[in-house]
N, C-alpha and C positions, 0 to 999 in steps of 0.2 A: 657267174662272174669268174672271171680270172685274172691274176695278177699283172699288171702290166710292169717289163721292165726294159728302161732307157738306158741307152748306151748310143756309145758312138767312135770310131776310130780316132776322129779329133783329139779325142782325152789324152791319147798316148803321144801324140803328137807337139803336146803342151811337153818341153824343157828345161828340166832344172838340172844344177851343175853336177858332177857324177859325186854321189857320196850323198847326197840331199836324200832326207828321207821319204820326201813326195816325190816321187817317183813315179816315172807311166808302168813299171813294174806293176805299182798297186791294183792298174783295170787289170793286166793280165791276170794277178792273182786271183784275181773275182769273178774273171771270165773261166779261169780252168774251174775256181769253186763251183760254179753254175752250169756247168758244161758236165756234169752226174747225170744219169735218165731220169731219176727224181725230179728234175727240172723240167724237161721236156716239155709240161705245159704252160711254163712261162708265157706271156705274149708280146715275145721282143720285139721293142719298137725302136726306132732312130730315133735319138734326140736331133731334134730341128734347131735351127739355128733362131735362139732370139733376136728380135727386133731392138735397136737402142731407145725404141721407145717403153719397150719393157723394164728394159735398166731402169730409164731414166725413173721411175715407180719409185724407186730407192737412193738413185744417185743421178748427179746433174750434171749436165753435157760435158761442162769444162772437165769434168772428172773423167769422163769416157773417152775424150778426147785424150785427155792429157796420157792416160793408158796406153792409148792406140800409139800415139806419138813415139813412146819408147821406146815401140816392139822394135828388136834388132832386126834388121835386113840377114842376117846368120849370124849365128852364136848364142849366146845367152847376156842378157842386162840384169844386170841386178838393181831392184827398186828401194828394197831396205836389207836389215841383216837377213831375215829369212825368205823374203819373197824375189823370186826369178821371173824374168819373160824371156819368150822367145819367140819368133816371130809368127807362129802358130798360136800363140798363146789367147789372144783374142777371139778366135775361135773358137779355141775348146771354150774356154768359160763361157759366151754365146748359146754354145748347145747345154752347157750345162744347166743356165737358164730358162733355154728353151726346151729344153727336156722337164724341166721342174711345173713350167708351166704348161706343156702339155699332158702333163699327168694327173694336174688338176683339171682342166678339163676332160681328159678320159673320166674321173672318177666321179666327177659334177655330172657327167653325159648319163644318158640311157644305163650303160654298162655298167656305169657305179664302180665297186671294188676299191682294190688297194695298187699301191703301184711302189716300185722302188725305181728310184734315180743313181745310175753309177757313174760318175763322171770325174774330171778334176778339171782344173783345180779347186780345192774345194770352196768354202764359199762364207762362212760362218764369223770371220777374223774383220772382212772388209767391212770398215765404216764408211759413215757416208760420202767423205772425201779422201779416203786412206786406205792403199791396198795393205796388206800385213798379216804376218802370219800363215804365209804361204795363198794368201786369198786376194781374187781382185772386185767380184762381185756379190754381195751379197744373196746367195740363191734362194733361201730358204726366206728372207724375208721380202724378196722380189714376190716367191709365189705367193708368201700372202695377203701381200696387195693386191697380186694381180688377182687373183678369188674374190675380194672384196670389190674388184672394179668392175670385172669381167659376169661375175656369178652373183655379185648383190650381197656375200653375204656380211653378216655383222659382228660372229663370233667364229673367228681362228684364232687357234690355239698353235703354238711352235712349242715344241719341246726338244733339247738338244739334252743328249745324255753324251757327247763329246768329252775326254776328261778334261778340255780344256774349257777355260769359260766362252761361251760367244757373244763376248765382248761386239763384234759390228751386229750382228741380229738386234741384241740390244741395241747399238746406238742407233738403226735403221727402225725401229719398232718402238724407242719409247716414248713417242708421243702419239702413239696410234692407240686410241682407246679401242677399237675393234679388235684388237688382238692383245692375247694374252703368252707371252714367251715365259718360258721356264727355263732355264738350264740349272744341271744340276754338275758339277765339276771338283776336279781335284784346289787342295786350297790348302797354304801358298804354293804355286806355280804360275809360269805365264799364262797368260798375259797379267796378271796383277790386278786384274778388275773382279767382279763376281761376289761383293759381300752381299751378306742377308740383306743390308737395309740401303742397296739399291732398286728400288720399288718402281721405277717407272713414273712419268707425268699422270697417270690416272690408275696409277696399285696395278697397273697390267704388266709388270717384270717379277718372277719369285726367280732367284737366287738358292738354291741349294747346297754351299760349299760342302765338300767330302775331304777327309782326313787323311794322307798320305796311309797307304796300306786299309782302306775301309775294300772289304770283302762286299763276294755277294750277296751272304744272308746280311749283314747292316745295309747295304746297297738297297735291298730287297723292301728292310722292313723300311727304312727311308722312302722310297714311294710310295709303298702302301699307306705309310701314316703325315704324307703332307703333301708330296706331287698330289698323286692321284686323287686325292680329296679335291684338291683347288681346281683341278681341270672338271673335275665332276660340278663344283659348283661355277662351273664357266659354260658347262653345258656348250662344248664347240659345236658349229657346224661342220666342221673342217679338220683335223689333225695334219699338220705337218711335221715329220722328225728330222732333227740334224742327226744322221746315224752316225757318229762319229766311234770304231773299233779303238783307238788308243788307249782307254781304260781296263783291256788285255793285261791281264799277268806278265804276259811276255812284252808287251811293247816299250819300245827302250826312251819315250819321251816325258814318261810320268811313273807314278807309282800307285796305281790302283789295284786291284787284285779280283778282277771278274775274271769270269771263263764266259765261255763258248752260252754255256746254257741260263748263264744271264743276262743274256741278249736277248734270247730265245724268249727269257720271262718277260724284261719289260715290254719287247716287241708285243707280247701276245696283251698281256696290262692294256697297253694302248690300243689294241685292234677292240678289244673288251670295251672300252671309252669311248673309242668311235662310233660300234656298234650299238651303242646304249643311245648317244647324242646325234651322229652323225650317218645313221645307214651304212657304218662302215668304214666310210671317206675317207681315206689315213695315204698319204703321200709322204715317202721317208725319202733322202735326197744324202748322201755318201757326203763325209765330212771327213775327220783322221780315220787315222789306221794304220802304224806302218812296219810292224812287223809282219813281215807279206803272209805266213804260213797262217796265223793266230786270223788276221785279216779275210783271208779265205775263209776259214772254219766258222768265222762270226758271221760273214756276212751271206752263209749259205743255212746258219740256223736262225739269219734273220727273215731271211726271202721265204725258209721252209714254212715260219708263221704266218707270214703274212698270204700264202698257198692257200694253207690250213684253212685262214679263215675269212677268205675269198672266195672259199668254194662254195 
């Protein structure tokens, strides 16, 4: 088995206004990260363009339309205070999609493995009728319907370690008793949502809020003593992560205090969970990050585990 990872020029192609922290910058940075000969056996694949009947999994036509509608013929539209289009912009998020869900399928297939999705815009923020937060379609809770439709199966699990909360994942996911979302995030910060005792229609949301300046040993023992128990007693078929880098020391949009090789842990935590529940099956799908340098370094000792334990 080898890791597979999606990408696609599209990404960069998606526009936001100069100064914006989402930035097509972000793939480049992640392309020079992965572009080391340590990589070399990546199994880079194109993200494909979703189908709107993919979307539609999460979110309903008038809403895809209403998207599409926006996009400027040149320049940039602005939707809310943080989210941009442009007229490429419906496409990148398409492959983003489509990328997320053919990685579920490569990992569901014969091949099995793990796979990472790079793309933008990211995907974690959109609810089910609201782009926001620099997001227009839910990715991560797209794939796991689409797994649950496609592959039959009954228990995915989404875990976002994003520092922000993912607010759409949840709203797109809490009435889906087949899935179990976790995020775990800085708290207060935006988006405003994210307390403990948002539980979901069927106890299938946990809630993790983190303390402005929580480190990676509290970070650390925090999974160890309530993430990771609850996904073990969920026993996933599936693992999906919203990989979201902005919990970086350096990134200028929160105040977390992980490095590089906290990434590295929970990535490997989770491959550990997979492999116990799932043969493995761990689909991780690019969310924040936007100090470009920290970005790279996270997101090449994310990819290095999920190599590791692939092989």
């Amino acid at each position: 088995m080898t890791t597979a990872f999606y990408t696609h020029a599209d990404g960069e192609a998606h526009q936001t206004p100069p100064g914006h922290p989402e930035a097509p910058a972000r793939l480049a940075a992640i392309a020079d990260a992965l572009a080391a000969r340590e990589f070399d056996a990546l199994d880079r694949q194109s993200a494909p363009l979703a189908t709107e009947e993919r979307v539609r999994l999460c979110h309903p036509q008038a809403y895809i339309d209403r998207i599409r509608r926006a996009l400027p013929a040149a320049g940039i539209y602005q939707l809310d205070a943080d989210t941009h289009v442009s007229n490429m912009s419906m496409q990148a998020a398409l492959r983003a999609v489509g990328g997320a869900c053919a990685a579920v399928d490569r990992v569901m297939g014969a091949q099995g493995g793990n796979a990472f999705v790079a793309m933008r815009p990211p995907g974690h923020h959109a609810e089910t009728e609201k782009p926001m937060g620099f997001c227009l379609f839910g990715t991560a809770a797209i794939a796991a319907k689409y797994a649950m439709q496609m592959h039959g199966l009954t228990r995915v699990a989404v875990v976002d370690f994003d520092v922000h909360h993912g607010n759409g994942t949840q709203d797109l996911l809490w009435d889906e008793s087949r899935a179990l979302f976790i995020s775990s995030h800085q708290m207060p910060l935006w988006p405003g949502t994210g307390n403990a005792d948002e539980t979901g229609a069927h106890g299938n949301v946990m809630n993790v809020p983190l303390k402005p300046g929580t480190d990676g040993a509290a970070f650390r023992r925090i999974y160890e003593d309530i993430v990771l128990p609850q996904l073990d007693r969920f026993a996933p078929e599936l693992v999906i992560v919203s990989a979201g880098f902005d919990a970086h020391r350096d990134d200028p949009l929160a105040q977390l205090d992980l490095l590089e090789d906290d990434f590295a842990w929970v990535t490997g935590a989770l491959c550990d969970l997979a492999a116990k529940h799932a043969d493995g099956r761990l689909v991780s799908v690019l969310e924040g990050g936007y100090a470009l340098p920290a970005l790279g370094r996270s997101v090449a000792a994310h990819v290095k585990v999920l190599m590791e334990r692939s092989a």
